[in-house]
LUMMI-298954 format. One record per atom (N, C-alpha, C, O): residue in three letters; x, y, z. Coordinates in steps of 0.1 Angstrom, whole numbers, padded with zeros to 4 digits, always signed. Layout:
alaXYZ...
//
This chain:
unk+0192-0278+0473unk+0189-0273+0459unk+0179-0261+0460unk+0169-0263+0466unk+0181-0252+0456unk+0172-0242+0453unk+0162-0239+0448unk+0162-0245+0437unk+0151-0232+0448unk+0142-0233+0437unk+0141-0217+0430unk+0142-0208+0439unk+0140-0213+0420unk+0147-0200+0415unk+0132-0195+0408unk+0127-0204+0401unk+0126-0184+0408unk+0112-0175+0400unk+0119-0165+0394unk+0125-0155+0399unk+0115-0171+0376unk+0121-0162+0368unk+0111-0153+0365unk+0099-0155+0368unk+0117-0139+0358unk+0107-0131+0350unk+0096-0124+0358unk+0093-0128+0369unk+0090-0112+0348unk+0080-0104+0351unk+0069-0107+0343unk+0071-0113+0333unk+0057-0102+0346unk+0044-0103+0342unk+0043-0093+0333unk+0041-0081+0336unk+0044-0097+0321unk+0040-0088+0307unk+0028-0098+0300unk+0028-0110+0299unk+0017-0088+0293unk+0012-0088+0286unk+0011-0096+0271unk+0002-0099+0263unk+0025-0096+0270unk+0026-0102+0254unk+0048-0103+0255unk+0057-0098+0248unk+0050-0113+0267unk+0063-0116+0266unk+0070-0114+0252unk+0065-0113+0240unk+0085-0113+0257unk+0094-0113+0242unk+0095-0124+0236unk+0095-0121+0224unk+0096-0142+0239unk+0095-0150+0230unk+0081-0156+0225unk+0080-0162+0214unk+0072-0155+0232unk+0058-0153+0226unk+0056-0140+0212unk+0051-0141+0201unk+0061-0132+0218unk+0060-0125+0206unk+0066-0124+0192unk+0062-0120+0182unk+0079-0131+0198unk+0092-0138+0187unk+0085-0145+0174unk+0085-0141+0162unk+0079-0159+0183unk+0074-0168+0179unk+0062-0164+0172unk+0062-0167+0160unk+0052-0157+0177unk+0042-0149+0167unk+0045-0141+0153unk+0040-0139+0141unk+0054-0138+0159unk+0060-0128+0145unk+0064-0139+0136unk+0057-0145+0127unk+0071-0141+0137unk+0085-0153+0127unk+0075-0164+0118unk+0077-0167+0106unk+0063-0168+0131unk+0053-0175+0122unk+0047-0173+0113unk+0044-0182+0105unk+0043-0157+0114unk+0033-0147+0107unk+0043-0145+0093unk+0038-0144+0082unk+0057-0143+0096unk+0066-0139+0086unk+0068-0148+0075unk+0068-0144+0063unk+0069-0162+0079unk+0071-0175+0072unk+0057-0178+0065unk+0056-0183+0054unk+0049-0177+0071unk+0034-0179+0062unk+0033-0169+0055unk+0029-0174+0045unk+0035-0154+0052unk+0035-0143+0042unk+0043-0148+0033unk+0041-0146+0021unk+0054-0156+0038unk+0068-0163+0025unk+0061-0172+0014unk+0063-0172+0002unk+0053-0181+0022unk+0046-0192+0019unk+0041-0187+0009unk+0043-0193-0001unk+0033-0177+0009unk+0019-0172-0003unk+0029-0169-0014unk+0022-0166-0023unk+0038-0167-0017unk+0046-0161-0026unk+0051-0175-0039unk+0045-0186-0037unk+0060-0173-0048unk+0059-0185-0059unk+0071-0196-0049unk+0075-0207-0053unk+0077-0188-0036unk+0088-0200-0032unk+0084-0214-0026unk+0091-0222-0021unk+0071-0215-0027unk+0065-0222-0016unk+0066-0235-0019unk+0065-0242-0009unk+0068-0242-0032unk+0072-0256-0032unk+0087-0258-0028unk+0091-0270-0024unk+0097-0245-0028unk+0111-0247-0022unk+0107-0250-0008unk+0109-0260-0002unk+0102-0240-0003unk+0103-0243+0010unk+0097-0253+0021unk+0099-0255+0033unk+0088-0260+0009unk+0078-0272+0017unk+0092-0281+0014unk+0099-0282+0023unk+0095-0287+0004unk+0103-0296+0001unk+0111-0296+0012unk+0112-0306+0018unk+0120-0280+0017unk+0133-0281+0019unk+0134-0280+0034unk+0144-0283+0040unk+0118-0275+0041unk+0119-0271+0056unk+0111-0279+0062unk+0113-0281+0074unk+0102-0285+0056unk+0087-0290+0063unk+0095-0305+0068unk+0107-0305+0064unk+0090-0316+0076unk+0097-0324+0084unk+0094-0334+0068unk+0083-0333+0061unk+0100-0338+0066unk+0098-0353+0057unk+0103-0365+0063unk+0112-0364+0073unk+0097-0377+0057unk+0101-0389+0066unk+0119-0394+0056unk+0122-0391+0044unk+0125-0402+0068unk+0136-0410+0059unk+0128-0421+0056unk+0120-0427+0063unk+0134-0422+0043unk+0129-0431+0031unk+0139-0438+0026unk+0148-0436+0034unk+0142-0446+0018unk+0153-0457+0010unk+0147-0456-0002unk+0137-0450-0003unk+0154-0463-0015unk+0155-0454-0023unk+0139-0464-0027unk+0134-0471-0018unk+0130-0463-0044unk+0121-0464-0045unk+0109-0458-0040unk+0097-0460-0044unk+0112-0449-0028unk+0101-0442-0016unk+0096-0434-0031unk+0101-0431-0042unk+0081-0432-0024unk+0070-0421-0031unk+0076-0409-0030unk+0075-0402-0040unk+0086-0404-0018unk+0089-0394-0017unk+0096-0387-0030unk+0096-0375-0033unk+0101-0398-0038unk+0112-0393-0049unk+0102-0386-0062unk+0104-0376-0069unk+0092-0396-0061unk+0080-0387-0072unk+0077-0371-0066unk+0071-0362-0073unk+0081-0369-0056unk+0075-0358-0049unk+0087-0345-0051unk+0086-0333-0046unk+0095-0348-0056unk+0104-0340-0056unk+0112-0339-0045unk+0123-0333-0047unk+0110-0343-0031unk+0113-0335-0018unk+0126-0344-0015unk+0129-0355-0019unk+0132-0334-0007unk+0148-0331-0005unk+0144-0341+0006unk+0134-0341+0014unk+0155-0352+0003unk+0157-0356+0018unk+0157-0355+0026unk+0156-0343+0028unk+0155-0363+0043unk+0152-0358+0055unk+0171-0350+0056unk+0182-0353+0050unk+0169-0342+0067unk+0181-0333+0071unk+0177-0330+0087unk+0166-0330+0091unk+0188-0326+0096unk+0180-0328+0111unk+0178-0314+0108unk+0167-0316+0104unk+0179-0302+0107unk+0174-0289+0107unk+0155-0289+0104unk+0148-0280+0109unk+0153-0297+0099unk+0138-0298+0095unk+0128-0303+0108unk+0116-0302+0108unk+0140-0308+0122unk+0129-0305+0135unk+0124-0297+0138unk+0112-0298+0140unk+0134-0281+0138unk+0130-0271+0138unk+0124-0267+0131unk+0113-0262+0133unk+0129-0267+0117unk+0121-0255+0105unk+0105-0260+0101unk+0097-0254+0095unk+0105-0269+0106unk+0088-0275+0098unk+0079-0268+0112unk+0067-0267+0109unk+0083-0265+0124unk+0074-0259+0130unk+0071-0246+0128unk+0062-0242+0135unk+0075-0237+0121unk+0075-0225+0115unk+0066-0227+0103unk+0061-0217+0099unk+0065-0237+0097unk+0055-0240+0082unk+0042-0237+0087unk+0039-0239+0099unk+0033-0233+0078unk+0017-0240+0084unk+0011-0242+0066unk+0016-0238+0055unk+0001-0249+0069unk-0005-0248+0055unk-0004-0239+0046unk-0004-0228+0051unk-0003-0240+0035unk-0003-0223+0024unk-0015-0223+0019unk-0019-0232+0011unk-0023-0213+0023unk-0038-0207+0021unk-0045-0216+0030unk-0055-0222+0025unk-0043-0220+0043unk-0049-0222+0054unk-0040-0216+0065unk-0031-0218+0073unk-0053-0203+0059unk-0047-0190+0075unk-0054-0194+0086unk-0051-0189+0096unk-0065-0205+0086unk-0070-0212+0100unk-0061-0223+0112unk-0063-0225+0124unk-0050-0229+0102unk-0036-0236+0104unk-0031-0224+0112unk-0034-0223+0124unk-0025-0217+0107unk-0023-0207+0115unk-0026-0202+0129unk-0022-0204+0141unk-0034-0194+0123unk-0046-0191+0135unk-0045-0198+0150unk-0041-0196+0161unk-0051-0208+0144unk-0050-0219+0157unk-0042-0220+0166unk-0043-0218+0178unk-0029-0224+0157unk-0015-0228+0164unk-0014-0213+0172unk-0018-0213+0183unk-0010-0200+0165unk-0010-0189+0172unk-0018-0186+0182unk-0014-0187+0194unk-0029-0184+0179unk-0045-0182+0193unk-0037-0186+0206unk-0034-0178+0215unk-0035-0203+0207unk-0033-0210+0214unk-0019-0207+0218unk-0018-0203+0230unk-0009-0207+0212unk+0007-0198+0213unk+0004-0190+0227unk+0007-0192+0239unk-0003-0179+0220unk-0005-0168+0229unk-0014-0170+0242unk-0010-0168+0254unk-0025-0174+0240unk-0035-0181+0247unk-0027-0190+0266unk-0029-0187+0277unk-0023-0196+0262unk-0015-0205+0268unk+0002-0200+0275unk+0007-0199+0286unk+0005-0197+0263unk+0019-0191+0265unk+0027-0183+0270unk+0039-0184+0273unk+0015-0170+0274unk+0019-0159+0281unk+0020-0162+0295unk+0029-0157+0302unk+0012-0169+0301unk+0010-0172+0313unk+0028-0183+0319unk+0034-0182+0329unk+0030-0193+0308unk+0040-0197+0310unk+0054-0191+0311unk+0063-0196+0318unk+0056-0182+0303unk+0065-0173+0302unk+0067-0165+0311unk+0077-0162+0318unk+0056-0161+0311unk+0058-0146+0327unk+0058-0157+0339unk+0067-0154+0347unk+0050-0169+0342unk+0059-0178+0353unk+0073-0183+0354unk+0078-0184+0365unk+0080-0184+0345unk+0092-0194+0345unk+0104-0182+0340unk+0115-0181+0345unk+0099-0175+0328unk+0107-0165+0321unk+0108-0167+0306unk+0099-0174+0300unk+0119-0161+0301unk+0121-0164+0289unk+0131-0174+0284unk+0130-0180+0274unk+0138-0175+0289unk+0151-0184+0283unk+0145-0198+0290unk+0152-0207+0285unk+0136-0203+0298unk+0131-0210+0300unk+0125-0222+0294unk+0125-0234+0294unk+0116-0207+0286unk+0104-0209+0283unk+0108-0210+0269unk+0102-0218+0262unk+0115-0205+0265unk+0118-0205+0248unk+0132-0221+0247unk+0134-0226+0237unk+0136-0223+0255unk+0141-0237+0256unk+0131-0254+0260unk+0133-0266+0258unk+0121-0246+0266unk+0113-0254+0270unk+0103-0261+0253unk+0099-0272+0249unk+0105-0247+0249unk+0096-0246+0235unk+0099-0254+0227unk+0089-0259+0221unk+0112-0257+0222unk+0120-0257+0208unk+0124-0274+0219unk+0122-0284+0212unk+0126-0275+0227unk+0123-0290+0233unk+0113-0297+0228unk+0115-0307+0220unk+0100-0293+0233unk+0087-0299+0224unk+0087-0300+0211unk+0084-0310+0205unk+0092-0288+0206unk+0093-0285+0188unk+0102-0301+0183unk+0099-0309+0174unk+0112-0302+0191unk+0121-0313+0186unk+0119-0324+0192unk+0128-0333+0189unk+0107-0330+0201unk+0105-0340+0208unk+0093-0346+0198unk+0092-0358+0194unk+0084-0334+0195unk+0073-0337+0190unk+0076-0343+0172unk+0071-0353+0167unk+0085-0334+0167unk+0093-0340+0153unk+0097-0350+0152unk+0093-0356+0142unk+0107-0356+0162unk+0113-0365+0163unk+0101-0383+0165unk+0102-0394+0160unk+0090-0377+0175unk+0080-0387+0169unk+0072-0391+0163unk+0065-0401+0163unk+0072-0379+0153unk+0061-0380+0141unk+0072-0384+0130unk+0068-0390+0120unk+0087-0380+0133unk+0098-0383+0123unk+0098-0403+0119unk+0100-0409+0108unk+0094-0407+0133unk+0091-0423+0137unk+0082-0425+0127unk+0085-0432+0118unk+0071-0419+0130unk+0054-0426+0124unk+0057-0421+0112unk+0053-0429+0103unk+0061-0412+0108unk+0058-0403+0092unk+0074-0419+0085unk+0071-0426+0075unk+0081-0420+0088unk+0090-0429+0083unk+0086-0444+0075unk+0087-0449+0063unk+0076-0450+0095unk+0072-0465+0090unk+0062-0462+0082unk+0058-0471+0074unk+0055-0448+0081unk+0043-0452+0067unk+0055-0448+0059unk+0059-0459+0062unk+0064-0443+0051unk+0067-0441+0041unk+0077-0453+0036unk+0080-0454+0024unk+0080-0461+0044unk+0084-0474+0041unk+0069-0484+0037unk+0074-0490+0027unk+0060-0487+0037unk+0048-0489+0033unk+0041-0484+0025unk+0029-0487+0023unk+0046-0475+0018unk+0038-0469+0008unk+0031-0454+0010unk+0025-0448+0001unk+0033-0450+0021unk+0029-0440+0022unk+0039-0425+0026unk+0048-0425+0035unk+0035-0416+0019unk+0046-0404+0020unk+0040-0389+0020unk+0033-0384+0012unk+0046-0382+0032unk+0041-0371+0035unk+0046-0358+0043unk+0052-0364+0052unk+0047-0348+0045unk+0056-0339+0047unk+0051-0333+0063unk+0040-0329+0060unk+0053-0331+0073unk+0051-0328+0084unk+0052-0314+0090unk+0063-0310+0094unk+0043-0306+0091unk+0050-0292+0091unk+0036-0283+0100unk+0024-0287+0099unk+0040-0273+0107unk+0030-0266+0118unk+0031-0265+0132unk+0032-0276+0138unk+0032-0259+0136unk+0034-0255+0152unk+0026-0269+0165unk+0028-0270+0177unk+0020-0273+0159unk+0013-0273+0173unk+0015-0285+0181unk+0010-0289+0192unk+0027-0292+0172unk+0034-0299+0185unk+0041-0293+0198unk+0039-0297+0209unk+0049-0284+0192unk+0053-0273+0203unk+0043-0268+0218unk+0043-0269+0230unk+0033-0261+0206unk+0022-0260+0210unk+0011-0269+0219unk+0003-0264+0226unk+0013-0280+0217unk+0007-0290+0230unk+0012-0295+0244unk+0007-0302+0253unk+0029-0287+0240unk+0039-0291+0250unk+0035-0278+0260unk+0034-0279+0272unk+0032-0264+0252unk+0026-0255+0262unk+0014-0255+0267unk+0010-0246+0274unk+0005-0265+0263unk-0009-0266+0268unk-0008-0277+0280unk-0017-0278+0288unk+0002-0285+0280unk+0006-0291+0289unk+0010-0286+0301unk+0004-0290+0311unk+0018-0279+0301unk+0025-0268+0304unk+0017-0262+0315unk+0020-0261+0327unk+0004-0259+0309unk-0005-0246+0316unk-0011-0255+0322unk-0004-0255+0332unk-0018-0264+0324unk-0026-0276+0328unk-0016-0280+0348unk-0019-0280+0360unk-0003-0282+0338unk+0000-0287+0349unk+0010-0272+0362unk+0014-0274+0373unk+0011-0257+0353unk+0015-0248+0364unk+0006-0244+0369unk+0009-0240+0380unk-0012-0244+0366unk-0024-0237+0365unk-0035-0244+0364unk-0046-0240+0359unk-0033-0260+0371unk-0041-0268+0370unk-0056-0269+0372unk-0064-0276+0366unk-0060-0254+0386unk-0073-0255+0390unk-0079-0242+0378unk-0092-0241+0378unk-0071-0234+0369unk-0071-0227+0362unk-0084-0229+0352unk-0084-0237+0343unk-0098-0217+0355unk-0109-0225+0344unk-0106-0218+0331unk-0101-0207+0329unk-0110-0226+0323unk-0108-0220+0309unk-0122-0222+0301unk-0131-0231+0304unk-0123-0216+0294unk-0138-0218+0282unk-0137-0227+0270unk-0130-0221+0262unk-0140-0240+0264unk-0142-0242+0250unk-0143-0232+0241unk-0146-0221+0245unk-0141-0235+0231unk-0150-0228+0218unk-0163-0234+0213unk-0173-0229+0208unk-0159-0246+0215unk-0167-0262+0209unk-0164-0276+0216unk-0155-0284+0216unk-0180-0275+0225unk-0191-0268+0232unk-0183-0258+0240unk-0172-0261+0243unk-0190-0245+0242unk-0187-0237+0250unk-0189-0241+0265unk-0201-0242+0269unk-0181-0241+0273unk-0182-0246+0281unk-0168-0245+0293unk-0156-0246+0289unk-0172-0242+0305unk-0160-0241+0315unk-0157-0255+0320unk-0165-0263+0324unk-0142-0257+0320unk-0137-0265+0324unk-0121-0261+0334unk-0117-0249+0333unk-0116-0268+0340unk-0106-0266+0347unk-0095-0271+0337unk-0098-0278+0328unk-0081-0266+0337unk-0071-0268+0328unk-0067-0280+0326unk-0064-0283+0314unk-0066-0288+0338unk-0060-0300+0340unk-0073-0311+0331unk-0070-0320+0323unk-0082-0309+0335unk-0090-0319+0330unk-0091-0318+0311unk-0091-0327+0302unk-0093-0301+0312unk-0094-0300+0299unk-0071-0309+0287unk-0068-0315+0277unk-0063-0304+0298unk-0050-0314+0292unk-0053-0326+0291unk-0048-0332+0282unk-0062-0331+0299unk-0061-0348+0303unk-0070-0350+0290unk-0066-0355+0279unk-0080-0347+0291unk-0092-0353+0280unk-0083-0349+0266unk-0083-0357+0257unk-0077-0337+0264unk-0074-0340+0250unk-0063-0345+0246unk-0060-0346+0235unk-0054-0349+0256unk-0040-0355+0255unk-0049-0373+0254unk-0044-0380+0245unk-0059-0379+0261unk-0062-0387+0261unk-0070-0388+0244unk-0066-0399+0239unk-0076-0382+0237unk-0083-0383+0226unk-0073-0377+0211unk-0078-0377+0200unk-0060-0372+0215unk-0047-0375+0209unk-0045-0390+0205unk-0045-0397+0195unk-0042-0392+0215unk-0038-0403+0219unk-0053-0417+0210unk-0052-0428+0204unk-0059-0413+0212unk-0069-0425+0207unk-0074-0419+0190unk-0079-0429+0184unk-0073-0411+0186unk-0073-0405+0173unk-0057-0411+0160unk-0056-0415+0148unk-0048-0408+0173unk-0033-0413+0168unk-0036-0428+0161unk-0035-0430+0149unk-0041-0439+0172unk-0039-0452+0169unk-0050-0454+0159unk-0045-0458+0148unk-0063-0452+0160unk-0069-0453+0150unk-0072-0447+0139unk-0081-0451+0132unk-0063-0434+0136unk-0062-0434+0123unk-0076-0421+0122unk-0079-0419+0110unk-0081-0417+0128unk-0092-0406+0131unk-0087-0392+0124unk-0075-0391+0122unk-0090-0387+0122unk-0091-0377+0113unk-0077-0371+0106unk-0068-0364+0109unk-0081-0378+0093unk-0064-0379+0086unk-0063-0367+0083unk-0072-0359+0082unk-0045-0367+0079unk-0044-0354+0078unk-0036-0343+0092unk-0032-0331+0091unk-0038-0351+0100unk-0034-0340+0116unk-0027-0353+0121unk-0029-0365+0120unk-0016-0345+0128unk-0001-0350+0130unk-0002-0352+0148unk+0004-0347+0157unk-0013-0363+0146unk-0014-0366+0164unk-0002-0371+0170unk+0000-0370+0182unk+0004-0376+0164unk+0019-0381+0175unk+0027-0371+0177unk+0037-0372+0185unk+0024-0358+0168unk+0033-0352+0170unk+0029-0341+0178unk+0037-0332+0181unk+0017-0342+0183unk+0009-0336+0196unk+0015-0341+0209unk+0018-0335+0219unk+0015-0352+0207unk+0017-0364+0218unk+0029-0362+0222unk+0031-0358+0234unk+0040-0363+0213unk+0053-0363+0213unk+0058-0346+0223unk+0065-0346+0234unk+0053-0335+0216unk+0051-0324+0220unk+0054-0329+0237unk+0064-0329+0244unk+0037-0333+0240unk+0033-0336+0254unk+0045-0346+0260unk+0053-0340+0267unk+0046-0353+0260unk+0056-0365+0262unk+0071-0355+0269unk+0077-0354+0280unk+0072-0347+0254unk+0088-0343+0260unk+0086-0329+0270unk+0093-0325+0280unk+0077-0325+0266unk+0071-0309+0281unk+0070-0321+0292unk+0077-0320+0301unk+0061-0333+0293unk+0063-0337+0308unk+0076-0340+0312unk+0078-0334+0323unk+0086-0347+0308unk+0101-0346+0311unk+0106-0338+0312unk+0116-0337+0320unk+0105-0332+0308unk+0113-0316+0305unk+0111-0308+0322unk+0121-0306+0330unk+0095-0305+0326unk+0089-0302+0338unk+0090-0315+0349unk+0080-0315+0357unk+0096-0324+0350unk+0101-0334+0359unk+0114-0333+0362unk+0118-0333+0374unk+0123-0332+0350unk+0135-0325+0353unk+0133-0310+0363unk+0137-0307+0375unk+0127-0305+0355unk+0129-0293+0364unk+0127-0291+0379unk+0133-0284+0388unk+0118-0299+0379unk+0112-0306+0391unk+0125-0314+0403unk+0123-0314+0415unk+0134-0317+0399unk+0138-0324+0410unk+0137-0341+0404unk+0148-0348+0405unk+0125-0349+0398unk+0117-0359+0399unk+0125-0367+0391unk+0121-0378+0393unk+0136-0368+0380unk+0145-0376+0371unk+0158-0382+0381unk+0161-0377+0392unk+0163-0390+0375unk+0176-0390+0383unk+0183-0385+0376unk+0192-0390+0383unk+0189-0378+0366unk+0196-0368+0366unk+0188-0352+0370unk+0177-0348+0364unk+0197-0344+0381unk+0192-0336+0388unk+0194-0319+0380unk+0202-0319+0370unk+0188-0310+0384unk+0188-0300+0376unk+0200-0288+0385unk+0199-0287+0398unk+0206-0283+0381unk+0214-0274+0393unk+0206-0264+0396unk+0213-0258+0405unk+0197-0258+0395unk+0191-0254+0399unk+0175-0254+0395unk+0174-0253+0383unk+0158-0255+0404unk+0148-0257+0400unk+0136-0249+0399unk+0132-0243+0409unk+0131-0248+0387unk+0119-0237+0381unk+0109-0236+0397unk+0105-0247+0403unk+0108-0227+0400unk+0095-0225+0411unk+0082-0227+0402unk+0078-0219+0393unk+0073-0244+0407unk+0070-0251+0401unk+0059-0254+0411unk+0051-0263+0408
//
């Protein structure tokens, strides 16, 4: 089996920059009067049965297109939602892309995007069977699938906090926040942020890069220089 190195080293790749744009495009959409259409109709909603809270809410049934389209949402008038998800997009992403390529890397992406939906699609469901109902939407499931990502191409890789500023190596800095994901998720810690769908993200980038790897038993025909 071979092992294959895609792509060149650019500054601001083509689906990094895709993704920047498109995001930037869809939040300008957002500020405008369409913005309860498009929360309703794109953002991830849970499946419900009938009596759900959801029906007070106006919002359109779940539909599978809403894996994708709700990661393109971010808050409307939280350009820090934004921000974030992007910084990090780029932050992270360039480095992945110019290792692996583009078609890679933009399959790799929209993997996470639909790994990480699909298990917040879980958790966002059993609360809305329970009484609780709520709409799922923002990049940064995807987004933790590429912080993953970099951790594990760029492991000894140091990077800085923001908060505490502080140098850390990549891998440790993936492990500690995949681990405090993970313990925020079960207890319910700062409501409002869609930790499983962080998790989920992470979950389907490690399979994804195991496949690639050689490491599943179903084998890859050919493998990312890894």
């Amino acid at each position: 089996m071979s092992s294959v190195r895609y792509g060149t080293p650019s500054s601001l790749p083509p689906v990094v920059l895709a993704l920047l744009v498109a995001n930037g495009l869809v939040y300008l959409l957002e500020q405008t009067g369409a913005v309860w259409f498009i929360i309703t109709r794109f953002a991830l909603w849970p499946i419900a049965g009938d009596g759900s809270p959801l029906q007070s809410l106006g919002a359109a049934p779940f539909m599978p297109w809403q894996l994708v389209t709700y990661g393109f949402l971010h808050a409307p008038g939280n350009i820090l939602h934004l921000f974030a998800n992007m910084f990090a997009l780029w932050m992270f992403g360039v480095g992945i892309e110019n290792l692996w390529g583009s078609k890679p890397f933009a399959l790799y992406y929209f993997v996470c995007l639909v790994g990480a939906g699909l298990i917040q699609l879980a958790v966002a469901s059993y609360a809305a069977a329970h009484g609780g109902a709520y709409p799922t939407l923002g990049a940064s499931g995807a987004v933790f699938g590429i912080l993953l990502a970099f951790g594990m191409m760029f492991p000894n890789q140091r990077i800085i906090l923001l908060f505490p500023p502080i140098p850390m190596k990549a891998k440790w800095f993936v492990i500690l926040y995949g681990a405090f994901e993970l313990w925020a998720g079960f207890t319910g810690s700062m409501a409002g942020v869609a930790h499983f769908a962080h998790i989920g993200g992470m979950l389907f980038g490690f399979v994804m890069i195991q496949y690639w790897r050689g490491r599943l038993p179903v084998k890859p025909k050919r493998r990312l220089m890894m």
